[in-house]
C-alpha positions in Angstrom: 51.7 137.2 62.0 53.1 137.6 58.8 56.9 135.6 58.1 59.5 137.6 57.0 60.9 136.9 53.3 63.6 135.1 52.6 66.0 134.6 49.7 68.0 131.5 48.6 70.5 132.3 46.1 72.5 129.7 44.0 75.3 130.6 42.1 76.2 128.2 39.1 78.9 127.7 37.2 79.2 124.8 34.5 77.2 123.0 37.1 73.4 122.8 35.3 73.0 119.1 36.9 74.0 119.8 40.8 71.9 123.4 40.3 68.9 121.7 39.2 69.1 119.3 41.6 69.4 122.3 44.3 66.1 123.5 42.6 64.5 120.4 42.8 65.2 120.1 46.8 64.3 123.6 47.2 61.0 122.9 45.3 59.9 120.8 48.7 60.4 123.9 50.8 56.6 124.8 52.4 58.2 128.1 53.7 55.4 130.4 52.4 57.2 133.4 51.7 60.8 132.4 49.6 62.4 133.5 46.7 65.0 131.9 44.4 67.7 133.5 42.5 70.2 131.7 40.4 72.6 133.5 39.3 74.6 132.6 35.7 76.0 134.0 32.6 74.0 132.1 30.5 72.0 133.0 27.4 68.3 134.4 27.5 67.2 132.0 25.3 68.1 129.5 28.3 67.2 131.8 31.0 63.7 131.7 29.6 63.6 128.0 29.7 65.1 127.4 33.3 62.1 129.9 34.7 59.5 127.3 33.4 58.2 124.7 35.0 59.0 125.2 38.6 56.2 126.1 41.3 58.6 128.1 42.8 59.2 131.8 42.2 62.8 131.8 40.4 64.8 134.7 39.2 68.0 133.9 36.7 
């Protein structure tokens, strides 16, 4: 049986250390089929940056 998807979303503003701290938590999650989106207004330059590194699939 196949578990449906599920979609945390985190909205930030001015707020980097508490959001990547929620990232970090979310990171223990062993919910096999989740998604992450964080939404921001920040640059693509640091867009880019925040998508490395985490094991977990992460739109910004």
């Amino acid at each position: 049986m196949s578990v449906p998807l599920v979609h945390t979303l985190i909205v930030n503003y001015n707020a980097w250390p508490d959001t990547l701290a929620c990232l970090r938590a979310l990171e223990q999650l062993r919910y096999p089929n989740h998604r992450v989106l964080v939404l921001d207004n920040v640059p693509d330059n640091i867009a880019e940056t925040l998508r490395q590194g985490w094991r977990l699939p992460l739109s910004v």
